[in-house]
One Martini backbone bead per residue (centre of mass of N, CA, C, O) as a GRO file, in nm:
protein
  123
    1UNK     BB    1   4.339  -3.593  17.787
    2UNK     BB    2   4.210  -3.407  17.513
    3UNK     BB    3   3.926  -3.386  17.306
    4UNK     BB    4   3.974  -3.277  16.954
    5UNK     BB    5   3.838  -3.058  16.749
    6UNK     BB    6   3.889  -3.007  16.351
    7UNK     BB    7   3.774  -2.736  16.115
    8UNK     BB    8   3.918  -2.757  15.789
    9UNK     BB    9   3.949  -2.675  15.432
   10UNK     BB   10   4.288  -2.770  15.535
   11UNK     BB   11   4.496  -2.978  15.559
   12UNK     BB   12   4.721  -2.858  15.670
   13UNK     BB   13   4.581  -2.714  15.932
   14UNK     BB   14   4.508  -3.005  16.032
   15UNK     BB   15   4.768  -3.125  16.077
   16UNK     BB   16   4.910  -2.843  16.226
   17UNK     BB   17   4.727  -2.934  16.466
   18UNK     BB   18   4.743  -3.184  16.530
   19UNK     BB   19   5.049  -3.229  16.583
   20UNK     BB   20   5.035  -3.013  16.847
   21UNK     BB   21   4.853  -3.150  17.011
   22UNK     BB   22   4.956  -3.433  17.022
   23UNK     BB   23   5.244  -3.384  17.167
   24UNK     BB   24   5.063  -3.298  17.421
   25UNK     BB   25   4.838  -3.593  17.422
   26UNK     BB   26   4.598  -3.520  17.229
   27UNK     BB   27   4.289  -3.592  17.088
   28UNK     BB   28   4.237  -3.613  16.722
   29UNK     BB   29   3.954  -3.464  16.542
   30UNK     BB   30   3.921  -3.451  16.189
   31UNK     BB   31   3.727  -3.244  16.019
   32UNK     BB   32   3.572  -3.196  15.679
   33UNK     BB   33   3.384  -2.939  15.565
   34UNK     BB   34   3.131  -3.045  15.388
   35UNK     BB   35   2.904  -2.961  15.599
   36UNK     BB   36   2.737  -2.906  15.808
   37UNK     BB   37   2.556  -3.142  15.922
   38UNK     BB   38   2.823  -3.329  15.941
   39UNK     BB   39   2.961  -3.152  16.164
   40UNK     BB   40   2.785  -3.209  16.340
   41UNK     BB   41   2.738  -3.546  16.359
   42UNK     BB   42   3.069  -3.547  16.464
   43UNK     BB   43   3.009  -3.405  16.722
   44UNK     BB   44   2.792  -3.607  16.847
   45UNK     BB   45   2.933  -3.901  16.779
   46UNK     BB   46   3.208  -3.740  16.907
   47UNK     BB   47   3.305  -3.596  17.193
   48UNK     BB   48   3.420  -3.274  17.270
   49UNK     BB   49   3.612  -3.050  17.450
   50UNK     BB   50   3.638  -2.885  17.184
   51UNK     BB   51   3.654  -2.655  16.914
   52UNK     BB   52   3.803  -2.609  16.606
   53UNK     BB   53   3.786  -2.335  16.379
   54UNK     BB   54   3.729  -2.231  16.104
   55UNK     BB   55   3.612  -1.949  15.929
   56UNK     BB   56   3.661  -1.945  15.658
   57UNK     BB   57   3.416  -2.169  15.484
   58UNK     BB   58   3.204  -2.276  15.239
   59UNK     BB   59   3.063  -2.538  15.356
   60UNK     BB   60   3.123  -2.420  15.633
   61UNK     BB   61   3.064  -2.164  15.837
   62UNK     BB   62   3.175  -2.078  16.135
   63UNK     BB   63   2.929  -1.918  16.234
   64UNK     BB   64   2.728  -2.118  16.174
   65UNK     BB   65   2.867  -2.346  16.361
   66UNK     BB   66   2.831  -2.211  16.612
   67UNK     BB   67   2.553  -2.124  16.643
   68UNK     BB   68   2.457  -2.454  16.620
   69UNK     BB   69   2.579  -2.510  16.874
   70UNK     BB   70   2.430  -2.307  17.085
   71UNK     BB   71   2.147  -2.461  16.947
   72UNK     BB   72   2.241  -2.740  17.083
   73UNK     BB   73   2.231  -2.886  17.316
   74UNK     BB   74   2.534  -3.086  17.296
   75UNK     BB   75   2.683  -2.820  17.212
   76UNK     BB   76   2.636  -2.564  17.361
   77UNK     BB   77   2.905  -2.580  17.547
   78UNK     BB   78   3.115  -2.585  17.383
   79UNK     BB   79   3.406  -2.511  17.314
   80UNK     BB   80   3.582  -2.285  17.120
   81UNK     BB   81   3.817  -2.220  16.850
   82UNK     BB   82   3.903  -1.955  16.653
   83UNK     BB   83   4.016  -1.921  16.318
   84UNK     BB   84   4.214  -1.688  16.095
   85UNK     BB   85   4.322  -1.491  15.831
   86UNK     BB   86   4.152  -1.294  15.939
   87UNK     BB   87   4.041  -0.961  16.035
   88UNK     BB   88   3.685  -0.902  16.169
   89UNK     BB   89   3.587  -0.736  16.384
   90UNK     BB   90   3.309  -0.795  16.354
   91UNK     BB   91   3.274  -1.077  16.311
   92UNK     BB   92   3.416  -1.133  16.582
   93UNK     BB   93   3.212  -0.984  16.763
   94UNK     BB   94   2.974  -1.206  16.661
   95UNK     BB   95   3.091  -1.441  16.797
   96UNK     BB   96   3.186  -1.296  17.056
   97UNK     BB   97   2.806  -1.343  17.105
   98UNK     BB   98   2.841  -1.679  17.090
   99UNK     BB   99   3.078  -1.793  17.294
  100UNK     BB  100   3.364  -1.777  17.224
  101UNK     BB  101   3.701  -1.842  17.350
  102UNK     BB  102   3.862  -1.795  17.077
  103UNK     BB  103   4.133  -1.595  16.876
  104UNK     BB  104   4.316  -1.720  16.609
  105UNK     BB  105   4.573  -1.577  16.359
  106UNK     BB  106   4.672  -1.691  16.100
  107UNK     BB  107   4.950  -1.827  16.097
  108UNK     BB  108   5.016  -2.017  16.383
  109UNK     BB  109   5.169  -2.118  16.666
  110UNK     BB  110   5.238  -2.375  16.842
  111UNK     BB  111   5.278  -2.243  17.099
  112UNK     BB  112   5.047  -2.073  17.106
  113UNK     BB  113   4.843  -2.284  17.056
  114UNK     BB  114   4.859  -2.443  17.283
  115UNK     BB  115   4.844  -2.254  17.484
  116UNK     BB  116   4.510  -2.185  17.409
  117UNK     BB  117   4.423  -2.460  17.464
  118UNK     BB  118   4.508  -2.485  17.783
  119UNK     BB  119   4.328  -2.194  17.867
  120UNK     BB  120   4.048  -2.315  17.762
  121UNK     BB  121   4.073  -2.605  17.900
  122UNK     BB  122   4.074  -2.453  18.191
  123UNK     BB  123   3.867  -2.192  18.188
   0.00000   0.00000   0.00000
């Protein structure tokens, strides 16, 4: 199956998608966003077929997240999937304007999440 990174400032929301991921066969990669620089450096050298990031996150924001991996040659074409327990149009507008692969609103259902990395990673 494939590798996943997961990236929240959340351990309970990295353990519930590593979980629902891990059951469906896939490899998960927790990365805790001490800072971005940190979560580049780990998703440079552990390469992943997808990332999954929270937007709001104090030290690492998701939007910051995504524009450096679009700017990053090793980084650009990973699909991302942006979780968020709000919904801010803009904000979303801003994210798919960087190409962003999908967008799922916390709390989100197991079975959602699976469909949907499922779906993404079939491209």
């Amino acid at each position: 199956m494939s590798r996943i990174a997961i990236v929240d400032d959340s351990r309970l929301v990295r353990t519930f998608v590593a979980g629902a991921l891990r059951s469906q066969g896939h490899e998960l990669v927790e990365v805790e966003p001490s800072s971005l620089f940190d979560v580049l450096g780990v998703l440079r050298e552990a390469p992943v077929d997808l990332l999954i990031a929270d937007f709001l996150m104090p030290e690492c924001p998701g939007e910051s997240l995504v524009r450096a991996c679009r700017e990053d040659p090793m980084l650009r074409a990973l699909p991302v999937l942006v979780l968020s327990a709000h919904r801010d149009d803009l904000s979303l507008q801003r994210m798919q304007q960087l190409g962003i692969s999908g967008f799922l609103l916390k709390p989100v259902e197991a079975r959602v999440l699976v469909a949907k990395v499922a779906e993404v990673l079939a491209g």
